[in-house]
N, C-alpha and C positions, 0 to 999 in steps of 0.2 A: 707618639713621641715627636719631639722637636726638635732638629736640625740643624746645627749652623749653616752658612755658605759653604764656607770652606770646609766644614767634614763632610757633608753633600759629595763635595767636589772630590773628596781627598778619597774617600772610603767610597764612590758611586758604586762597589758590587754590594757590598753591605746594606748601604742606605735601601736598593733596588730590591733583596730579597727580604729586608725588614717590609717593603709596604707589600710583597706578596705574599709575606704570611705572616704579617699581626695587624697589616689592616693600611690606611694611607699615612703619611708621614709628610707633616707640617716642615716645610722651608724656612728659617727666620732668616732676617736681614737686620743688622744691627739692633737684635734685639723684637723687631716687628715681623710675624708673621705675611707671607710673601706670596707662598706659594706653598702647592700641595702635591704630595707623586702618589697615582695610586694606581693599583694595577688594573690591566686592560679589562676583565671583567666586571672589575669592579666600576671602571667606564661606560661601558657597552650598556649595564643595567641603569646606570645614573641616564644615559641618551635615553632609552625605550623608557623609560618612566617620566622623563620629561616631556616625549613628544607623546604618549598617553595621557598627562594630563594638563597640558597647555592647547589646546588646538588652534593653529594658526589658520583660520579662513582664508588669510588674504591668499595663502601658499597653496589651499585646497583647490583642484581643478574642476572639482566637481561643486563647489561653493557658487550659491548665488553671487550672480555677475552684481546685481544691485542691494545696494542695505536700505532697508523699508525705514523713512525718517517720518516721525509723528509730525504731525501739524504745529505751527509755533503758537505761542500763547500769544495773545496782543498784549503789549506792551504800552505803561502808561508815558506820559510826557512830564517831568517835574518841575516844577516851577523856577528859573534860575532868575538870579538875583545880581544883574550886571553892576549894582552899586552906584555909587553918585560919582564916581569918578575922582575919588580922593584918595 
């Protein structure tokens, strides 16, 4: 379900036990969806599923200090064409 601002604001007990029992509840702003309220487990599972399947290396401590970079390819030279100067 979708939201105005101000019933958001007017009715926040209502709006807070619709997203914990029928699911998260879209915010609009003049019409444009804004934002989203959802409950804290329903949080909690969104974080653990992200950092399962995103792995940030840089953040891992145990991650190679170096990233192994292949050899570059040689590169040609192209021919430019400085013109006659007109």
């Amino acid at each position: 379900m979708a939201w105005q601002v101000y019933d958001a604001k007017a009715r926040f007990s209502e709006f807070l036990d619709a997203s914990l029992n029928q699911g998260p509840q879209i915010i609009t702003r003049r019409g444009v969806e804004a934002a989203v309220l959802i409950s804290i487990d329903e949080w909690k599972h969104l974080r653990e599923r992200a950092r399962q399947s995103i792995p940030d290396p840089l953040l891992d401590p145990n991650a190679p200090h170096d990233i192994p970079v292949g050899p570059r390819r040689p590169f040609k030279l192209r021919p430019f064409d400085f013109g006659d100067g007109e």
